[in-house]
C-alpha positions, 0 to 999 in steps of 0.5 A, a space after each residue: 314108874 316112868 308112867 307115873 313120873 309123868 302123871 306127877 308132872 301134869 298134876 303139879 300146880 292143880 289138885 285133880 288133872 282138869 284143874 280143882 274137880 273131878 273130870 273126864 281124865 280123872 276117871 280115866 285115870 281114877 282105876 290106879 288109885 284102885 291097882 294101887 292098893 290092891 297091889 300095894 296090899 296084895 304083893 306089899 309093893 309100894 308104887 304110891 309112896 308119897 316121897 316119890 310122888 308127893 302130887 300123885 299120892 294125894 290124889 288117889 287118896 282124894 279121888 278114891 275119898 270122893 262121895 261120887 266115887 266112894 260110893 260106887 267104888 267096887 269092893 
């Protein structure tokens, strides 16, 4: 939680980590939008929830929706 309390903070002011688009460190970053909802759905954990993360839940949900990345998203 510690992790992503600081990945919140680098979010504030900006909608993905590099400023309005998708880059490098998004992608880095982008497979926890995946682990999420996998645990999310797997274990009925809630790590994303938008009151804890009001920045970083958004963003998954955002990258996640990308036309670059919904596209090429594993099943």
């Amino acid at each position: 939680m510690e992790y992503l309390k600081f990945l919140e903070e680098k979010l504030k002011g900006k909608m993905s980590f590099a400023g309005e688009t998708i880059m490098f460190l998004d992608l880095a970053l982008g497979w926890l939008a995946n682990l999420i909802s996998i645990l999310e759905e797997i274990f009925g954990l809630k790590v994303g929830e938008e009151e804890k993360f009001p920045l970083l839940s958004p963003w998954t949900q955002d990258f996640a929706d990308s036309p670059i990345i919904k596209g090429n998203w594993p099943h």
